[in-house]
C-alpha positions in Angstrom: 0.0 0.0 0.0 1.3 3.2 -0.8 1.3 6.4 1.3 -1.8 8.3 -0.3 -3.8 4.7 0.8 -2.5 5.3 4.0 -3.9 8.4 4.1 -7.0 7.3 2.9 -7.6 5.1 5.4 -7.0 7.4 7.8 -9.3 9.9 6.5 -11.9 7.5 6.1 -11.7 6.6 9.7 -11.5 10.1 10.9 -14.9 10.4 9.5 -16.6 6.8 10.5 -15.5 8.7 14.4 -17.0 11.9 13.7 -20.1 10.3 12.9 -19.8 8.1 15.9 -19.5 11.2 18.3 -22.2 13.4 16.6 -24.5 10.0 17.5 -23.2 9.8 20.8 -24.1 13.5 21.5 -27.4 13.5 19.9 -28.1 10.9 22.4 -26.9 12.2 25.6 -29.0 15.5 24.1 -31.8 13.1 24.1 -31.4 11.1 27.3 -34.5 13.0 28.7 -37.2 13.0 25.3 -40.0 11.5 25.9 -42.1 12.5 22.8 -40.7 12.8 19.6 -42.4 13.5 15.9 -42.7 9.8 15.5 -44.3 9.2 18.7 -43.2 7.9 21.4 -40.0 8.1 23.4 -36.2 8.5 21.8 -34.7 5.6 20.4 -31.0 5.6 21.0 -29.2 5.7 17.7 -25.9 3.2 16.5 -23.6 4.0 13.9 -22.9 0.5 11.3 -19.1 0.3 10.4 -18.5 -1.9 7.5 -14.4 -2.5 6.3 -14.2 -0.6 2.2 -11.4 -2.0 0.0 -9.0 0.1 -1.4 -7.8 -2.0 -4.1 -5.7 -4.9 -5.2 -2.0 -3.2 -4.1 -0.8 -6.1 -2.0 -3.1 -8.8 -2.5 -3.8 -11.9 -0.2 -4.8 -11.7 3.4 -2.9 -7.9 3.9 -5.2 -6.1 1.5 -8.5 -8.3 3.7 -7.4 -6.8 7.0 -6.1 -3.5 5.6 -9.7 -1.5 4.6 -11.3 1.6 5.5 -13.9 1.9 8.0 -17.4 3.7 6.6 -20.4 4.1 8.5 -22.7 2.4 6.1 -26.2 3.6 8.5 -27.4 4.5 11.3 -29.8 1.9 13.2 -31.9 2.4 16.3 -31.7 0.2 19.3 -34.5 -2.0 19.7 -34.5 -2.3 23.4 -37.5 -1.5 25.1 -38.1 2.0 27.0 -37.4 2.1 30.3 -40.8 3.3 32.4 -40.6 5.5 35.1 -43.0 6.6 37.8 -43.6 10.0 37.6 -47.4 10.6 37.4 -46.7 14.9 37.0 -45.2 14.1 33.9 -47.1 15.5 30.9 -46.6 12.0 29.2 -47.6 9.9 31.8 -49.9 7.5 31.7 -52.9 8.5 33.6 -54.0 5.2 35.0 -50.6 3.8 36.1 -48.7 7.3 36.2 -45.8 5.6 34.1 -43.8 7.0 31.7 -41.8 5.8 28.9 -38.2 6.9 28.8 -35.8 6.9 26.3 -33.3 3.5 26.0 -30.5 5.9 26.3 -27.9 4.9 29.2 -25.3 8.0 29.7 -22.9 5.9 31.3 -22.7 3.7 28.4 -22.6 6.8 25.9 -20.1 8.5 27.5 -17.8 4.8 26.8 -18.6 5.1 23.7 -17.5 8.4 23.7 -14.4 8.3 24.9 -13.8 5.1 22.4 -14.7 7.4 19.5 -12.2 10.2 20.7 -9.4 7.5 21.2 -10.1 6.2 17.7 -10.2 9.7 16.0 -6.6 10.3 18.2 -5.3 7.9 16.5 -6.4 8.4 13.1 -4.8 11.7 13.5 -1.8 10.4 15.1 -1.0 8.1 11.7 -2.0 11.0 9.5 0.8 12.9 11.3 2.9 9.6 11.1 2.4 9.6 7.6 3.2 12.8 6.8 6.3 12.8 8.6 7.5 10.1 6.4 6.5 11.6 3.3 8.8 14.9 4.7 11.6 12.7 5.1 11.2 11.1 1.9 11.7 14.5 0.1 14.6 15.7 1.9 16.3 12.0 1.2 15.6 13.3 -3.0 17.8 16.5 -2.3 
C-alpha cells in the first residue's frame, strides 16, 4: 500500500469517528425525550461500520485486514423504554402514572464516547505519522 492509501484510510476513519461522536451527542441530548415526531419516546441511535477495500496493491490476506472503515447507516436500538413513575409528567400514563423513557444509558454513551475520541486520536496520530515520512522522503531526494 502506498502512502496516499495510507492516508485514505485514515481519512476515512477520521470520519466513520465523527459520525460516531455526533451520535453519541445526539443521544446524551436526548437522554430526557419522551415525545418525539414519531411518537413515542427517543430511540438511541448506532452508527454500522462496514471495512471498504481500497484495491488490489498487495493482494492476499494484507489487502483483507487493511480497509477503510465507513459508517454504512445508522440503526436504532431495539431495546425497550425504560418506564418510570412519575405521574406529573405530561406523558404519563394517567392510569398507572408511568412514563416511557428513552433506551439511552449515559454511562454507556459516554464509553462510547471516549472510544470514539481514542479512535479519531489515533487516526490523526498516523495522518501525522504519515506525513512525517512523506517529509523525510523528500529531503532523502535533495
Amino acid at each position: 500500500m502506498n502512502l496516499l492509501g495510507i492516508l485514505q484510510v485514515s481519512a476515512s476513519g477520521l470520519t466513520a469517528e465523527r459520525t460516531r461522536l455526533q451520535t453519541v451527542s445526539s443521544n446524551i441530548a436526548n437522554a430526557r425525550t419522551t415525545r418525539t415526531p414519531d411518537g413515542g419516546p427517543y430511540q438511541r441511535q448506532m452508527p454500522v461500520f462496514e471495512a471498504q477495500s481500497l484495491g488490489d496493491e498487495f493482494g492476499g490476506m494484507l489487502t483483507d485486514k487493511l480497509r477503510a472503515p465507513v459508517v454504512t447507516s445508522v440503526v436504532s436500538d431495539q431495546r425497550p423504554a425504560e418506564m418510570v413513575y412519575d405521574p406529573g409528567h405530561p406523558d404519563a400514563d394517567p392510569e398507572t402514572g408511568l412514563v416511557a423513557m428513552p433506551n439511552v444509558n449515559v454511562v454507556e454513551e459516554m464509553v462510547d464516547m471516549i472510544s470514539a475520541s481514542r479512535g479519531y486520536e489515533s487516526n490523526v496520530t498516523a495522518i501525522s505519522a504519515t506525513k512525517n515520512m512523506l517529509l523525510k522522503a523528500l529531503e532523502i531526494g535533495r
